[in-house]
C-alpha positions in Angstrom: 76.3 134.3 102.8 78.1 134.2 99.4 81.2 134.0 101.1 79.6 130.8 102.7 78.8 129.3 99.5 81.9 130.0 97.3 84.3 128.8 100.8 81.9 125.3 101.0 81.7 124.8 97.0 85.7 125.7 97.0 86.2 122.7 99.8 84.1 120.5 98.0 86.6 120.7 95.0 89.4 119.9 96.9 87.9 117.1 98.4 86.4 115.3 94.6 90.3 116.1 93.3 91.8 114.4 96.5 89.8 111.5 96.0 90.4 111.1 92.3 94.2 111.7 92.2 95.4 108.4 91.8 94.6 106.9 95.4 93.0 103.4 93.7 90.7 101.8 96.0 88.9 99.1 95.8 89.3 95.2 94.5 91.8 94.4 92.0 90.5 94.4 87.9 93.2 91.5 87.4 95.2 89.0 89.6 97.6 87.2 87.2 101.0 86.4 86.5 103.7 88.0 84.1 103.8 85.3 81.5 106.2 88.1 79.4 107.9 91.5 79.2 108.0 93.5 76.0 109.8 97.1 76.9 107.7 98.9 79.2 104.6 96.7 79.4 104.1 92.8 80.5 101.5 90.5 79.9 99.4 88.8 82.2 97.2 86.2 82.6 94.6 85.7 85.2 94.2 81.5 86.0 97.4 80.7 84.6 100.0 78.6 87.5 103.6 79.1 87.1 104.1 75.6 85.8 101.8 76.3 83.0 104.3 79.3 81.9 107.3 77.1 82.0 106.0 74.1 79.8 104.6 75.9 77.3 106.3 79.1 75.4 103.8 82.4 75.2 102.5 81.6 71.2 101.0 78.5 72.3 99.5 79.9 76.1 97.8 82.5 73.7 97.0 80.0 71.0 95.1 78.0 73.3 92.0 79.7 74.3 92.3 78.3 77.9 92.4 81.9 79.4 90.0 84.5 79.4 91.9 87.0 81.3 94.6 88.2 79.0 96.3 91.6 79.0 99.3 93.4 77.5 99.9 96.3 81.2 101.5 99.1 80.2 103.9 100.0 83.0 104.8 103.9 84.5 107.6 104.2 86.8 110.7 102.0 87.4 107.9 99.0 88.5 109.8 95.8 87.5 108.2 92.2 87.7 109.6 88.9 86.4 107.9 86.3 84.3 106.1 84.2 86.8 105.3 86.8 88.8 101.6 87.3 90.8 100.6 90.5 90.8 97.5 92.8 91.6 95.9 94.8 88.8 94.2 97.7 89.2 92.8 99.7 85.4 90.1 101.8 83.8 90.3 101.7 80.8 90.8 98.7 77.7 91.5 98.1 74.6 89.3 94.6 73.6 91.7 93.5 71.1 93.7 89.9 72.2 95.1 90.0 74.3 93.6 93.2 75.6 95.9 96.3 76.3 95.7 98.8 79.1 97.6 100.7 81.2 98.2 99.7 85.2 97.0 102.8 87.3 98.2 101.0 90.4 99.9 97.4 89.8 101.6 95.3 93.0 103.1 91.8 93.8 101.4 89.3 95.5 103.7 88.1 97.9 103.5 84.0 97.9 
């Protein structure tokens, strides 16, 4: 019977680590585009059109106060994305500063 228990508990633990190892599920946190790239992290900005980005330089799109969806993405990998980009954000945890700062735990391109 203990054998039973230990095997099933044992299982269990696999299965909760399989499911937490970065297999991100679920809706996006943030659909934006790269307004800029600084090193290994861009900024993006939910609401904002690709004409938007090229009249006006990033100072002013953050002086503004037009968007509410503002974050500096921390990167991992060899992930590159160009300003004017869409992409799919999926994160857990943020810094509230602005614009707010996280890293991407899974980050994609919207094809257009």
């Amino acid at each position: 019977m203990r054998k039973a228990i230990s095997l099933s508990l044992f299982i269990l633990g696999i299965v909760i680590l399989i499911s937490c190892s970065g297999n991100v599920r679920g809706e996006p946190n943030l659909i934006g585009r790269v307004v800029d790239k600084e090193g290994s992290r861009i900024l993006v900005i939910g609401g904002i059109t690709r004409e938007e980005i090229v009249e006006q330089n990033v100072k002013d799109i953050l002086d503004s106060d037009k968007y509410r969806e503002v974050y500096w993405i921390r990167v991992k990998g060899f992930k590159s994305f160009d300003v004017g980009d869409q992409v799919r954000v999926w994160f857990s945890v943020v810094d509230d500063s602005y614009p707010a700062q996280t890293a991407a735990e899974k980050i994609e391109n919207v094809k257009e």
